[in-house]
N, C-alpha and C positions, 0 to 999 in steps of 0.2 A: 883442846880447849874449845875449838871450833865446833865440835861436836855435843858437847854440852850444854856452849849457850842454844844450840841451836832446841836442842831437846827443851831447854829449860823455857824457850820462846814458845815453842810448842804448847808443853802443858800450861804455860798460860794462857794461850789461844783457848785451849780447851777449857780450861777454866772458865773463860769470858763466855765458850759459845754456849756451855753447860749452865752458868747464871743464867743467861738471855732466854734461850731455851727456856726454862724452871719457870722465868718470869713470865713468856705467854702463856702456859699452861697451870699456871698459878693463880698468881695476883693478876693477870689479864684473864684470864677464864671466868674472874668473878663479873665481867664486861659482859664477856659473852654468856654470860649463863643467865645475864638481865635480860640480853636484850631474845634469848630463848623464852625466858619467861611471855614477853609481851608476845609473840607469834606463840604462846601455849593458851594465851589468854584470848587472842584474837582468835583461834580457831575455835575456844570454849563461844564466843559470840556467833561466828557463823550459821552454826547449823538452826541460829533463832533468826537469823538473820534472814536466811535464806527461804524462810519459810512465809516471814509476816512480808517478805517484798515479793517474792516468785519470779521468775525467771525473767522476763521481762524487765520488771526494774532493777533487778538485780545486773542485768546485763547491760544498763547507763550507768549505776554503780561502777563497777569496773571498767565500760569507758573512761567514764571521768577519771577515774584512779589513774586509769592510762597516761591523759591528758595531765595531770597532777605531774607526774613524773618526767614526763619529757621537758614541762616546764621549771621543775627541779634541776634537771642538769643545765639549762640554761639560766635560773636566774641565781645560781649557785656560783655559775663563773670556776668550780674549781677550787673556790678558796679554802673550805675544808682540811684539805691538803697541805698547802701554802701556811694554812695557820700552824699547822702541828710542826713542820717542816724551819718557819722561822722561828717557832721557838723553842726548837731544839739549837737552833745555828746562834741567835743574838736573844733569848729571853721573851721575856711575859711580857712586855708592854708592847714591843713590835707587834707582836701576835694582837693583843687584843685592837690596836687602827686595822689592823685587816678585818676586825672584825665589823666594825666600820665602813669601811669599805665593801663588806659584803650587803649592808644596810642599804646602801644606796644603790646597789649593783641591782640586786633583787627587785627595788622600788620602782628601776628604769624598765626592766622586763616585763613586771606587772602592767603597768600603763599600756606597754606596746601590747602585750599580750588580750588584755581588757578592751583597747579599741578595737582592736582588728579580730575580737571574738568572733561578731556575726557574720565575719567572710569566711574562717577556716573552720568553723565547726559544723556546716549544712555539710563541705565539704568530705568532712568525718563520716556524713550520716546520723551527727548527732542532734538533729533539727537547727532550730533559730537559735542557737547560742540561749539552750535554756538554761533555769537558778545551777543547777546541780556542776554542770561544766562552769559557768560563772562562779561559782562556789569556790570550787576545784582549783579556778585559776589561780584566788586568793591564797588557797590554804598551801598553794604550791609556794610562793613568794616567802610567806612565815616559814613554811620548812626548809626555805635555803638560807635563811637565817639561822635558824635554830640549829643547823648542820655544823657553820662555820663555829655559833659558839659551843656546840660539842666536843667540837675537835680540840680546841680549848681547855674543854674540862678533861677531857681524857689526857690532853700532856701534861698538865697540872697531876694526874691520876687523884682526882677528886670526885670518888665513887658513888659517895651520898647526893653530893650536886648534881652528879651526871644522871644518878638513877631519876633526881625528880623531876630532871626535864625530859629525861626519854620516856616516862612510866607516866607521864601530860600526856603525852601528844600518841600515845599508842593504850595504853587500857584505860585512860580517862576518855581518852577519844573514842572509844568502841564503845563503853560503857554510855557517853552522853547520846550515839549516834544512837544506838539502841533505842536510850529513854525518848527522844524526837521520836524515832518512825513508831514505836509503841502509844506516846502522849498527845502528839500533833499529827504525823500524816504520818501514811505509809505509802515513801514515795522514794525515789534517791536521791530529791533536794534536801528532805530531813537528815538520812543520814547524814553526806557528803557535810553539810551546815554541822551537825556534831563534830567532824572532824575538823571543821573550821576553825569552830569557839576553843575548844581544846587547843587546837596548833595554838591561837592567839595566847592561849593563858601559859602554854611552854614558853614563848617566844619573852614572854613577860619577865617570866622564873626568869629564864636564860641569861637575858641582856641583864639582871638583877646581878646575877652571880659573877659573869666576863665583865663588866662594866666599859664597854666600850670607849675608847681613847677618840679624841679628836686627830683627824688626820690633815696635815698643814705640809705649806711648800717645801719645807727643809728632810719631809718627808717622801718626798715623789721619787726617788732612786728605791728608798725600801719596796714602795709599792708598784714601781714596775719592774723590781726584779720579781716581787712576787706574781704579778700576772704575767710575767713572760714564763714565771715558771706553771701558773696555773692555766691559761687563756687555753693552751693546745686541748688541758682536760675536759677544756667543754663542747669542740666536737667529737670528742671519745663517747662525756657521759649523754650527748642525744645521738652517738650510736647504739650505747648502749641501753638506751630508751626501745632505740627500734627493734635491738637484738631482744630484749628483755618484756617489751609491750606493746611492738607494732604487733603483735600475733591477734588479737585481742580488735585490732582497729580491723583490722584486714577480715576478720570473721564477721565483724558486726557489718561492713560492706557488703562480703558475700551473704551470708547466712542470716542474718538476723542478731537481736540481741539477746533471744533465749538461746541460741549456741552459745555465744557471748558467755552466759551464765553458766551453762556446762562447761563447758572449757575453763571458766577461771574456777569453778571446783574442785575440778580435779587438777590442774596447774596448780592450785594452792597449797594440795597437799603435797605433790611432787618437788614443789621447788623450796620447802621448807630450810634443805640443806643448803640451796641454792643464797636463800637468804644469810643464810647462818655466815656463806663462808663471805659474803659480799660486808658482811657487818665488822670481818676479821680485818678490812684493808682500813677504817676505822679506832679498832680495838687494837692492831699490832704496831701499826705504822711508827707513833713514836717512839716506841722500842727499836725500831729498823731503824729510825733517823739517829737515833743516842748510839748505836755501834759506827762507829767513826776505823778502823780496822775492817779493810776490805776482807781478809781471809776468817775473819772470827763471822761479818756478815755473810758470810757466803757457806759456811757450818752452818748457823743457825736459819739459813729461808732453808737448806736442804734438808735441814731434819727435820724442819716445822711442816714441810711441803710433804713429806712420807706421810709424816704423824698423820696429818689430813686425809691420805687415802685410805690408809688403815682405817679412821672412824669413821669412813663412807661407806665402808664394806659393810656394818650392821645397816649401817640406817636405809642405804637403796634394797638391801633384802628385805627388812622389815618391811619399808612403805609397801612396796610391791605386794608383796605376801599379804598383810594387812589391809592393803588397798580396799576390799569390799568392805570389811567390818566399817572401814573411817569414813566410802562415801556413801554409805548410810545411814551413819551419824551425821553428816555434814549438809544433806540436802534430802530433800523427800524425792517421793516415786516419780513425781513428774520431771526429773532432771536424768531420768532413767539411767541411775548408777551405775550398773553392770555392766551398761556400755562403755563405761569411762576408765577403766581399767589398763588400756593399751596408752592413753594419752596420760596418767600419768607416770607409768611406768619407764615411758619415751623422756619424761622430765624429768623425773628424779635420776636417770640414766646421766642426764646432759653436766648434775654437778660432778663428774668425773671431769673433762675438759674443764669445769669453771673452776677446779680448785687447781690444776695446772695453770690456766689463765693467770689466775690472781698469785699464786707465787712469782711467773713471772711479772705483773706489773710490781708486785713489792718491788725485785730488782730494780727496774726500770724509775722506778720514784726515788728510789734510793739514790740513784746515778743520776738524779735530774734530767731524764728522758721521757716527756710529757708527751711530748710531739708522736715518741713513736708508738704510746700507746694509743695516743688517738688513731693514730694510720692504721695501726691492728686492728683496733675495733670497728673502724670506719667500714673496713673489707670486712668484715664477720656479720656488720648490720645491713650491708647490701646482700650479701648471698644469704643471710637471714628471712630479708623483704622480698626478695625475687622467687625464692623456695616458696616464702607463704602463698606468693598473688600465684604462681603454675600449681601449688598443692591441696592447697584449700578448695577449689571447683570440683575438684575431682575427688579428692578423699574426705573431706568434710574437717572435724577439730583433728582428727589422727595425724592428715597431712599435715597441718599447722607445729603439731606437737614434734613431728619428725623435724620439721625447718628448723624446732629450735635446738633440737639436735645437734645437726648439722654445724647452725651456725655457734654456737657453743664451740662445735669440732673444730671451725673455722678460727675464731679467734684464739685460740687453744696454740693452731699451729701459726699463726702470725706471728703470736707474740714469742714464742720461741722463735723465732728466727730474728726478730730484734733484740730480745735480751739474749743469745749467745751471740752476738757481735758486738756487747758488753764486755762478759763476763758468762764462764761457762761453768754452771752447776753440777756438782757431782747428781750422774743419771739415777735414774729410782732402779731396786734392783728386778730383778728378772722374777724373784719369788713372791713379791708384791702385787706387779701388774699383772701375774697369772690370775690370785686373790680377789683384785680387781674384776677382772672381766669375768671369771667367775659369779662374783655378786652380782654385775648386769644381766649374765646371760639366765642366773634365776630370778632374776626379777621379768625379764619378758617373758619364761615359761609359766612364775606364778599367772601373769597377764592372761596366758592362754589357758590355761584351767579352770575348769565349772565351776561354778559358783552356785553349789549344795549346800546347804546345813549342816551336814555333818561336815564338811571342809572347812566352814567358816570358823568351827569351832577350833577346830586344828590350824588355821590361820592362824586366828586369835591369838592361840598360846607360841605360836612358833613367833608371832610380830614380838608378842611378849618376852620371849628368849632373845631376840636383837637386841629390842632397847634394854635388856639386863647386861648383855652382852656390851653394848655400847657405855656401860654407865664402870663396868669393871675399865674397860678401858680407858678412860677419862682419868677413873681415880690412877689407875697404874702409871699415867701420864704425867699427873701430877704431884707425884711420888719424887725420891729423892733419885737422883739422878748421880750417876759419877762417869765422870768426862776420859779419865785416864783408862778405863777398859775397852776393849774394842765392843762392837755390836752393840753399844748403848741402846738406839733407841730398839732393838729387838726387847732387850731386856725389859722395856718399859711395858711394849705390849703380852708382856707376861707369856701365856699360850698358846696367843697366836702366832700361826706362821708365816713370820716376818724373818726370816733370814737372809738378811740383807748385808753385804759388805759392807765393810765403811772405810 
């Protein structure tokens, strides 16, 4: 009898990790395949971009972006997280006072941040607290709002809402930053200002759709459980500012800010996947919070965390390979492409650790362990910043592109050694990470190989064989799954050889 229930506990497990599964690779995919579209559309912008500003402004551009960003995870507080998180645990009304609270959180950052501009930005290198970083500050404030009620719409799974507030503040944003530097100046305070007016008219949508709740005394336990469960992630998310865009500050220091502008073009294309998978802790989360069964959760991060290395295998070949065709599309001759090949090669390399990374934090959020991914990441964005300032004098953007290797590599092994003192995931198999490093170690030889015309053409088509490659896999992925066979997710990647135990 013992034996049976126990079987029969089983194939429900499996059953459960088999829906959940189905569900990211499904109806969550259509999340990720939005916010794919916006970095397809932002990259269709760049290469106009990059030409009516030229290196120079293009390289305050991406400062600021910088700046934009570290002031995100601070005037974010986290709550993001916290929202999707309470309203999996006690409902939608909870969730939206955080959202609330994220209003106010953001508005106290802005202030501090806006006065004390003209002390910390000479220090940048980025002059007297000019428009474009003032800009920047603003648009950073709107976007930690706009964050918290995304998170919102995503656990609601309300895909129309969510597209029209993210599809604001990302192709209406590129499109209006465009029309500025093209109608008024061509300058980086036009752009950044497009992306201002845009974030505001998201932030508008947003608050329209979440309707923000009044937050009152009878509420002060909800909201410090939620920022006790949130507060740790916002010295994580300004490590992971440092890990992600101190590289950028620290070259504009050294080298100027037409390195500045080389470097984020080819970082741009590199870190495509990079973005992808960052958008997944977003797009999965609520699904991770709704598995309330420790062993069905811990099935489904382990096979969602394979699935992931396997679709990294086309796309770090492809970029690599591809690399010359894309940064010559992406920036003209004076950004002198050819050169740029090792630096992205080095980035696109680094989302191997970041999707390791990010499996483990799903654990770790799951567990309500905030804390230790801050501490992971904290060590990932010091040996991050230390690599840059000894790497960068000597080897110029390469060395930069290496640090974030590294620290990539670093936080990778942090956070595995905080979440297996969780809870310990079945290991990826041995025929995977061969697969793996495989696709890295061609991707640094594509790096090293001449850049002819007759190669490029055969680049071309072989980047082109990846992404066909990557899109078979996706559909396979998203295919019908059955939980009761063993090597499920083998089966899923059809061809590939993934022979993996389970």
């Amino acid at each position: 009898m013992s034996v049976a229930v126990t079987r029969d506990q089983r194939s429900a497990e499996d059953d459960a990790a088999s829906a959940a599964v189905r569900g990211l690779f499904r109806r969550d995919s259509a999340y990720l395949i939005l916010w794919a579209a916006q970095l397809g559309a932002a990259a269709l912008f760049t290469p106009v971009t990059t030409r009516l500003l030229g290196p120079a402004r293009f390289g305050l551009v991406a400062s600021s972006i910088a700046v934009m960003q570290v002031l995100v995870g601070l005037a974010g507080f986290g709550l993001q997280s916290a929202v999707q998180r309470r309203y999996a645990r006690s409902g939608e009304r909870d969730a939206r006072r955080l959202i609330t609270l994220a209003i106010a959180g953001s508005a106290v950052v802005f202030l501090l941040a806006d006065v004390t501009g003209p002390g910390w930005a000479p220090a940048l290198g980025l002059g007297h607290y000019p428009p474009a970083v003032r800009f920047a500050v603003t648009w950073a404030s709107l976007t930690a709002i706009s964050n918290a009620a995304l998170g919102l719409l995503r656990s609601r799974d309300q895909l129309l809402p969510f597209a029209t507030v993210s599809l604001s503040q990302s192709i209406v944003a590129e499109a209006l930053s465009l029309l500025l530097v093209v109608a008024v100046s061509r300058s980086a305070s036009a752009y950044i200002l497009g992306q201002l007016i845009a974030q505001a008219l998201a932030v508008v949508v947003a608050l329209a759709l979440t309707r923000p709740l009044p937050l009152g005394r009878r509420h002060l336990r909800m909201a410090t459980d939620a920022l006790r469960y949130s507060i740790p992630i916002v010295p994580g998310a300004l490590a992971a500012f440092v890990l992600e865009a101190s590289d950028r500050l620290v070259l504009q220091h050294y080298l100027g800010a037409p390195a500045v502008a080389r470097y984020a073009v080819a970082y741009n294309i590199g870190a495509i996947p990079i973005l992808l998978l960052g958008v997944l802790d977003t797009v999965w989360m609520p699904r991770v919070f709704a598995v309330t069964d420790a062993r069905v959760r811990d099935s489904v991060l382990t096979h969602s965390r394979d699935a992931l290395y396997a679709l990294l295998i086309p796309v770090i070949a492809g970029l690599a390979i591809a690399g010359p065709v894309l940064l010559h599309l992406w920036a003209p001759a004076s950004y002198r492409p050819d050169g740029l090949l090792f630096v992205l090669a080095l980035v696109a390399a680094s989302s191997i650790p970041v999707a390791a990374a990010i499996s483990h934090t799903r654990l770790l959020l799951a567990e309500g362990r905030t804390a230790a991914i801050a501490a992971a990441t904290l060590v990932a964005a010091g040996t991050n910043l230390v690599l840059n300032i000894a790497l960068v004098p000597r080897f110029g953007i390469e060395g930069s592109a290496f640090a974030t290797l590294l620290g990539y590599g670093a936080l990778q092994l942090t956070l595995a050694v905080a979440a297996r003192r969780v809870r310990r995931l079945q290991p990826t198999g041995l025929a995977l990470r061969v697969e793996v490093l495989a696709a890295v170690l061609l991707a640094f030889a594509a790096a090293a190989a001449p850049v002819t015309l007759p190669l490029i053409g055969v680049r071309l088509v072989v980047g082109l064989l990846c992404l066909a490659r990557l899109a078979a896999m996706i559909a396979s992925l998203s295919g019908a799954l059955d939980a009761h066979q063993p090597h499920w997710l083998s089966r899923w990647m059809g061809s590939t050889v993934l022979r993996m135990s389970v």
